[in-house]
ROMI-815675 format. One record per residue (C-alpha): x, y, z. Coordinates in steps of 0.25 Angstrom, whole numbers, plus 5000, padded with zeros to 4 digits. Each point is the difference from the previous one (the first is absolute). Example, Ala and Ser with C-alpha at 12.3 -4.5 7.8 and 13.67 -1.06 7.14 Angstrom:
REM residues 2
504949825031500650144998
***
This chain:
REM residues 918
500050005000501250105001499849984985498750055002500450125008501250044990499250014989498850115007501250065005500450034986498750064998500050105010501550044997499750024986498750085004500850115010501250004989498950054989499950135011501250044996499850104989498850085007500949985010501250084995499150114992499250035012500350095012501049945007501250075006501549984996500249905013498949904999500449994985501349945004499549925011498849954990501049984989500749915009499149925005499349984985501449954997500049905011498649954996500349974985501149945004499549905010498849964990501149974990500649915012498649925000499750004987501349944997499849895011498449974998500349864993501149955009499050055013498849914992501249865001500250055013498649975005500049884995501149955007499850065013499049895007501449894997501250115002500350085012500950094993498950044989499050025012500750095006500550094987498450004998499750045014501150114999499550054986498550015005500550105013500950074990498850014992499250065011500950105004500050054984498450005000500250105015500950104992499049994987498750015010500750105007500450094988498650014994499450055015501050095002500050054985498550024996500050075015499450124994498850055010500150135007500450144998501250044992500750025013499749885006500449934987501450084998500549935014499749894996500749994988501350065008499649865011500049904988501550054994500449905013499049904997500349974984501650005005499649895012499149924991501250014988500949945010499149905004500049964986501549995000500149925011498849904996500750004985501249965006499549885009499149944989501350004991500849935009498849905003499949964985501649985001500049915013498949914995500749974985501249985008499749895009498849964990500249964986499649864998498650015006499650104990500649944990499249885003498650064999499250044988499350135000498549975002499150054988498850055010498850024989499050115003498849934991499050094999498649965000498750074998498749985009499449924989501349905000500150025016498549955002500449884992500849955010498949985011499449884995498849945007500649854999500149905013501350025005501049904999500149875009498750055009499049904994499849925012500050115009499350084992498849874999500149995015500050155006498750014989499349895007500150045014499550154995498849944993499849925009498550025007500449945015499150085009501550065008500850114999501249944994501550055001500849964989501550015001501150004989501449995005501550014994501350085000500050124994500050024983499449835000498650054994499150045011499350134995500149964986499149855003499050075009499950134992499649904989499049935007499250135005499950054987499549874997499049995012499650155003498849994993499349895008500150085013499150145005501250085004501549964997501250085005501549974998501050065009501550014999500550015015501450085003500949915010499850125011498450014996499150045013498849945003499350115000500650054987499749864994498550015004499750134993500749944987499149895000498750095003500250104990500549884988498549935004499350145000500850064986498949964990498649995008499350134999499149975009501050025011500950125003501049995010500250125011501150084998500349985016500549854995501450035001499850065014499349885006500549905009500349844997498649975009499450114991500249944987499749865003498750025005499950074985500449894993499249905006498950084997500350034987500449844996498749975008499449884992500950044988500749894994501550054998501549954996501250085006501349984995501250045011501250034991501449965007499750015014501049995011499649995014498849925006499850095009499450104989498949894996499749965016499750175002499150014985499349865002498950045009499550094986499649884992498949935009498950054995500049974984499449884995500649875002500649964986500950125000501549984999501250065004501449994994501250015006501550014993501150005009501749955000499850005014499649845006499150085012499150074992499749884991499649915011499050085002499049924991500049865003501149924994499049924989499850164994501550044999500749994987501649995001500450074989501349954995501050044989499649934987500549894992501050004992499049984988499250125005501150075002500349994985498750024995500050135007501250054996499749974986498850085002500750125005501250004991499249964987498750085001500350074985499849854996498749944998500549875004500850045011501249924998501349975003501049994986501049875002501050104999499750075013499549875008501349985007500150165007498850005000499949885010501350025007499350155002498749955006500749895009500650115007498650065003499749895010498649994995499750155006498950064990500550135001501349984997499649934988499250104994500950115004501149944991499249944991499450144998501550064999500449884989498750054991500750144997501349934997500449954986499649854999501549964998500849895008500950115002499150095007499549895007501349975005500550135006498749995009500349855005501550065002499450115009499249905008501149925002500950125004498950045010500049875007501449995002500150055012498849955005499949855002498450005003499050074990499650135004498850054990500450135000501249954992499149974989499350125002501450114999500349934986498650064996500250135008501550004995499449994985499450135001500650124993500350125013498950074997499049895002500849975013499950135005498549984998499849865005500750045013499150125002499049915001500549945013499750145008498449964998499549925013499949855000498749964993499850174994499250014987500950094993499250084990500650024986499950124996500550055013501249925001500450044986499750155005501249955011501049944989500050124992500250105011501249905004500850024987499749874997499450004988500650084987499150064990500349984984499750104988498849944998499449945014499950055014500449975011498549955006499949904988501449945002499949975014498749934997500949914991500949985011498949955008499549904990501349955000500149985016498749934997500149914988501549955009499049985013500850095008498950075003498649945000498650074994499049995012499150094990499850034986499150114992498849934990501150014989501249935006500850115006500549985014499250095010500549955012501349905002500849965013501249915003500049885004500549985015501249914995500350084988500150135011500849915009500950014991499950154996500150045014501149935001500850064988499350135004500950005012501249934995500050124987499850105011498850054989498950005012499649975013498649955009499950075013499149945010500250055014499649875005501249924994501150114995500950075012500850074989500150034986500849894993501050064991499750134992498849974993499550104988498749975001499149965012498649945003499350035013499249895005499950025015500450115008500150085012500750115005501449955000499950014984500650155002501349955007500549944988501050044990499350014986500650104993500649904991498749954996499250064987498749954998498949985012498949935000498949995012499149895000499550015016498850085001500450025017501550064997500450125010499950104993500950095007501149875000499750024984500050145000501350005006500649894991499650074989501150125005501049924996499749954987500550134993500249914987498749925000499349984985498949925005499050015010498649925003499250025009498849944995498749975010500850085014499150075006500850145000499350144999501050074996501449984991501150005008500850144997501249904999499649964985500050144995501449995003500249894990500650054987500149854995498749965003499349934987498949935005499150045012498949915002498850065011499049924993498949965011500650095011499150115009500950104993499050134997500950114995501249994991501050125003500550114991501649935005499549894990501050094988501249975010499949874993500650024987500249864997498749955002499549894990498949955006499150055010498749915005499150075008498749914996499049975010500350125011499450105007500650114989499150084993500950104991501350004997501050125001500450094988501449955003499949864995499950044984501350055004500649865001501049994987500249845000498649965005499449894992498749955008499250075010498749925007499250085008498549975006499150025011499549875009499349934991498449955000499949865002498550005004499849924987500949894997499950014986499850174999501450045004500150144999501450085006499750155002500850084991501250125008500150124995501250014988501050115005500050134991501050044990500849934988500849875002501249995000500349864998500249954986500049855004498550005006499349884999499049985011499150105003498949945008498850035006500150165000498750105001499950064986500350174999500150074988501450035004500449845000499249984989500950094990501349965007499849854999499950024984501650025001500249865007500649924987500549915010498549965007499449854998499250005013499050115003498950025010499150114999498950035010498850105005499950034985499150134996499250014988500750144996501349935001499849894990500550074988501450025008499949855004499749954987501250094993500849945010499849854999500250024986501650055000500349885008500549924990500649895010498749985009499749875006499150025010498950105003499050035011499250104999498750055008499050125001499850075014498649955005498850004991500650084990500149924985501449974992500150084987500749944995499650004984501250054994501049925008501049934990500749875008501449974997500149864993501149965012498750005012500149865005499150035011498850115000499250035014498850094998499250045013498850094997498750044994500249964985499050104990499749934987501050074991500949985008499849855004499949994983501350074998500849935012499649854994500150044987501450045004500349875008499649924989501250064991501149975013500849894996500849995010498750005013499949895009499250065010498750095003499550025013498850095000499250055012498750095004499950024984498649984998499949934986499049944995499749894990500250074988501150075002500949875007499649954984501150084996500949955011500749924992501849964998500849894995500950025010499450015013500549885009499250065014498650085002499550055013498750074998499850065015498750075002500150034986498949954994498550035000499049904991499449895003500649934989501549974998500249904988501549974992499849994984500649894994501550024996500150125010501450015010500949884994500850025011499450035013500449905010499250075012498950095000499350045015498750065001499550075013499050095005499150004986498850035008498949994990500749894992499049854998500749934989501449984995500049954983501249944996500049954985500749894996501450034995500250135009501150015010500449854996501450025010499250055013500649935011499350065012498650075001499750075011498450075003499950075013499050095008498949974991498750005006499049994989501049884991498949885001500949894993501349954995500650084988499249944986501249954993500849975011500249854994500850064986501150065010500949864997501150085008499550065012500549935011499550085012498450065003499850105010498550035001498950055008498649994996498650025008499649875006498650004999499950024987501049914995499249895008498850034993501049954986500449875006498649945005500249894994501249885000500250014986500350185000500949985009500649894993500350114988500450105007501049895006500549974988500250154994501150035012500549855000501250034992500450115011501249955009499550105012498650055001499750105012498450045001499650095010498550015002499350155005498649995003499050104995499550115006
***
């Protein structure tokens, strides 16, 4: 990884060398043109010194696990790197220093004629050590690195189409019998609550069999919940998991905000009057301590007696909590298996999946070092897949096992698991290990960890992509290799959500640490910072977190929601060269004045924070790349924020309304006044139209997200002009302030929309312009319209080749809603909800011939199942909610309900709720 480190090192030294020449034609005084001369001078020199010794650095790495001299010239170049990345930090803090007076600002240019000198000979003394590093280490090591071959790490990029390809809904490998036997006991209807236990080490299969069951047996059961428990879950914690995963999709039932503030005693005596007669299966993902289960148990009682729970666990004591003719012992798979599985990974281009004679023999000496351990096999099955199919190749990756297990005469699975990780090109290193700061079990969202990378320096943007859309082909990559797993995707295959698993973090954690790249403090376990960290993840704290020393340390992320705030407040005084900062979800009211002193801070995250007003010191942050401000008490936004030069997305949003589950509405904050300053703008979301915004955004070349509320009608023309320069827009949300309509007549889309949101009273002309429009967008996925009013002949024009999801919200008003044959090719989801006048839903034969999943909600006049419903060969999943009494009166006798059986029978799941009539 000191690879890794070099090469965004070069980055930034090329990014303050590039300030030389406004530099030397600006103000500066004869003094401080020596000194910065000087220490330019030292800086081009010591990237030519890491230029010149990137490939021997990347033989280096490899040998470092087997040779203690290349261990410790690695560990000597990644301080040396630190101390470069110090003086570069340093620089550009002290250089862009430009606030203040003229007076104030003229002292200190006298004060940093001393500080370019020091940092200038801090460069001399670092140059000088890294040289006589790289002279020690080729001294007393020539015949290691002559030895090994250079890896040829392939970034192969894959597409969402491709990456979706990969998940495949085939039976695992070597699970049949368990698989046969976990299904029986599930669907089995003995009148007790059953506990069911899978048991194995670590990486041997366990989510992967049960995860496969539950989808499988889900169906069969009223309320099904599947948890993954962290190794330091609380009881307490654990129950309110479990309550809200029953309670996510019955609308019948909305929990009390209180719920995160009741106790244990509290909570169960909810849940048994929730699960009351309801006949339930909960699955209990890796759970470590039986005393977690003995605390919960008392919750299940009251629900019927066929429901099931499952229990996975590496941990004997937990698994004998079910009686022992209900416990699988996983173990690792055969050797036949473990074939089969590897040939599925390493071959899944192929349609046969399998192995070329040439290849047997690697690949079989290859897998025999993976000790039957699933996750090793796919892992390097998966890295193989982006290698060349040449004995060669092949062989370099046998040699590499073999060089790992040198030194170790028992089989440590994360051997396997570094030849993958060690495959990877430093970029994609840099981003796996990020990942290690997210809790245990922590759905990472992501867009969000994307938004991370980028702000890192990880990612470097080309002539014709941006930095966003790479990272996303980074994460694809992590996937596809199963270094990370997806826990959630969107209807159209892109990952949503993703986590790692808890052996593949094991493993990150520990190189984490070992690479000095980040660090977990938890106040319960750590007495002192290990080492000198750059980045750190707190976890637990209390109020010895101020005590330590973290000036070293450059991004900070907060995941506990009961941090001191005044241990973080004065923490925060000695991260002068901090680039990150998250504090997502704490309960803060205010922004610690600390960050405003921050110069290097790219990415501030206050999303879901009690934060009400955002201070004019927000323009001391120059460096600003990101700012997340979404779901917060703030209700306008300073002037002083378009005044950010380098800010590229900007949330911001009231508390959002959640009375409805399927109307969410976030209240719009009042856009800051004047022109912005930014050229690299590319979020804008959601923001209280004015005319004053309305005419700046029209500059914003940059912009692909934009969200637009509290919309006038005198202001459509600006809005509409607006949208219409945006020649790179991909998302659109745009509402009108209260009961006033949309005009939006004249708006012409640009053909990059990908997703349009339109809230808000639609008038004829404009409702016929807007689909008009939509049906010439080649590239629209998504619609969501809500409180539009449309009726049936103007949803006739609705119409697009193109559009994969429709969510018609309150939007409708008819009492007929009907599909003509041949319209939306495409649609794979369409949600209806709150049409309250709507009877009948039509659908001809040959319309939307790839829906997948139909949804009709809060309909209380809908008497019967959608007419047509039987030619939707694809739909897989029905969501529907109809008037009970009078869709009685339909099936009077056997032989209706026998054809109205048969119209859905095709359908894999089938919710119905029924309303009674009023």
């Amino acid at each position: 990884m000191a690879e890794g480190i070099v090469a965004s090192l070069m980055v930034k030294l090329g990014v303050a060398l590039a300030t030389q020449a406004a530099t030397f034609g600006g103000s500066c005084i004869a003094h401080e043109v020596t000194a910065l001369r000087r220490l330019f001078s030292e800086m081009e020199e010591i990237k030519d010194e890491l230029e010149c010794m990137q490939t021997f650095l990347q033989v280096s790495e490899r040998l470092r696990d087997h040779d203690e001299t290349m261990a410790t010239f690695v560990r000597k170049v990644r301080t040396l790197s630190f101390g470069i990345e110090d003086v570069v930090d340093e620089f550009s803090c002290k250089f862009c220093d430009d606030h203040g007076g003229a007076a104030s600002r003229a002292i200190r240019k006298l004060r940093r004629i001393r500080t370019w000198h020091r940092l200038a000979f801090r460069l001399v003394r670092i140059k000088a050590s890294l040289k006589i590093a790289v002279e020690r280490v080729k001294m007393f090591n020539t015949e290691g690195i002559s030895k090994v071959q250079q890896p040829q790490a392939q970034d192969k990029k894959l597409g969402p189409s491709e990456s979706a390809g990969l998940v495949t809904a085939d039976c695992p490998v070597g699970i049949e019998h368990n698989r046969d036997l976990l299904i029986g006991w599930l669907t089995d209807e003995i009148q007790q609550n059953m506990v069911i236990s899978v048991w194995g080490m670590g990486g041997v299969g366990k989510t992967t069999l049960v995860t496969h069951v539950y989808n499988i047996i889900k169906p069969r059961f009223e309320r099904h919940a599947f948890i993954t428990v962290s190794q330091h879950c609380r009881s307490v914690d654990l129950l309110r998991q479990i309550l809200k995963k029953f309670c996510k999709k019955d609308h019948n039932v909305t929990l009390s905000e209180g719920i995160d503030s009741m106790d244990r005693e509290s909570l169960v005596e909810i849940m048994q009057s929730y699960l009351h007669s309801r006949r339930y299966v909960l699955v209990l993902d890796d759970l470590w301590d039986a005393n977690v289960w003995f605390e919960i148990r008392d919750a299940f009682a009251g629900g019927d007696g066929s429901s099931k729970i499952v229990l996975t666990s590496r941990i004997h004591d937990v698994a004998s909590l079910a009686k022992d003719k209900y416990i699988i012992d996983l173990r690792p798979l055969e050797s036949q298996h473990s074939w089969d599985l590897f040939c599925k990974e390493a071959f899944w281009k192929m349609e046969d999946k399998s192995c070329p004679r040439e290849l047997e023999a690697s690949g079989q000496k290859i897998v025999e070092s993976c000790d039957g351990l699933p996750i090793a096999i796919v892992c390097i099955g998966r890295l193989l897949s982006f290698r060349s199919q040449t004995s060669y190749e092949w062989e370099k990756v046998q040699k590499d096992i073999e060089l790992q297990l040198t030194s170790n005469s028992i089989l440590d699975m994360n051997l396997i698991l570094k030849v993958s990780l060690e495959d990877l090109s430093h970029n994609l290193k840099n981003c796996f290990l990020f990942c290690s700061l997210f809790p245990e079990v922590y759905r990472i969202r992501r867009k969000k960890l994307i938004r991370f990378w980028v702000s890192e320096g990880f990612i470097k943007r080309t002539e014709t992509r941006t930095e966003e859309e790479i990272a996303e082909d980074y994460l694809n990559e992590l996937v596809n290799r199963c270094l990370l797993q997806v826990t959630k995707r969107n209807e159209f295959g892109r990952v949503r959500e993703c986590r790692m698993h808890d052996v593949v973090r094991v493993l990150a954690l520990s190189k984490s640490k070992e690479e000095m790249f980040s660090a977990v403090y938890d106040c319960s376990k750590t007495t002192s910072l290990l080492g000198k960290a750059r980045r750190m993840s707190i976890q637990s704290a209390d109020s010895t977190l101020s005590s330590h020393e973290m000036t070293h340390v450059r991004s900070l992320l907060v995941f506990d929601k009961c941090v001191p705030i005044d241990a973080l407040s004065a923490s925060l005084t000695s991260l002068k060269l901090l680039s990150v900062l998250d504090l997502h979800g704490i309960p803060i009211k205010s922004i610690p004045v600390q960050v405003f002193s921050l110069f290097n801070l790219r990415f501030l995250g206050l999303r879901g924070t009690k934060i009400d007003v955002l201070p004019k010191e927000i323009k001391k942050i120059q460096n600003l790349e990101v700012l997340d401000a979404y779901n917060t008490k703030i209700t306008s936004l300073p002037e002083e924020m378009t005044r950010l030069r380098k800010l590229r997305h900007l949330f911001a949003s009231g508390i959002r309304d959640d009375t409805d589950s399927n109307v969410v509405v976030s209240t719009g904050v009042a856009a800051p006044r004047g022109k912005w300053h930014s050229t690299s703008l590319q979020t804008l979301q959601n923001f209280k139209a004015n005319d004053e915004m309305l005419q700046s955004i029209a500059c914003l070349s940059e912009l692909r997200t934009l969200g637009i509320t509290d919309i006038r009608s005198g202001q459509s023309a600006s809005l509409c002009s607006a949208i219409s320069k945006l020649s790179k827009l991909q998302h659109l949300l745009v509402s009108s302030k209260g009961d006033e309509a949309l005009q939006l007549s004249s708006v012409q889309l640009p053909q990059t929309i990908q997703k349009l949101e339109v809230g808000g009273l639609l008038g004829q002309a404009t409702a016929h312009n807007l689909f008009t429009s939509i049906r010439c967008l080649e590239n629209i996925t998504h619609l969501h319209l809500w409180f539009s009013m449309i009726n049936q002949d103007l949803f006739r024009y609705l119409q697009s080749d193109c559009l994969l999801s429709l969510c018609i919200l309150q939007a409708f008003q008819g009492e007929d809603m009907s599909f003509s044959a041949g319209s939306f090719p495409k649609l794979q989801s369409l949600v209806v909800h709150g049409a309250s006048q709507l009877r009948r839903i039509e659908i001809e034969e040959g319309s939307m011939v790839n829906l997948v999943r139909l949804t009709v909600t809060g309909c209380p006049t809908l008497k019967e199942l959608p007419q047509g419903v039987e030619f939707l060969h694809k739909l897989e999943t029905l969501q529907l909610e109809i008037t009970v009494d009078d869709f009685l009166e339909k099936i009077q006798s056997e032989e209706e309900w026998e054809v109205h059986q048969s119209k859905i029978s095709h359908i894999k799941k089938v919710y119905v709720g029924f309303s009674g009539n009023e």
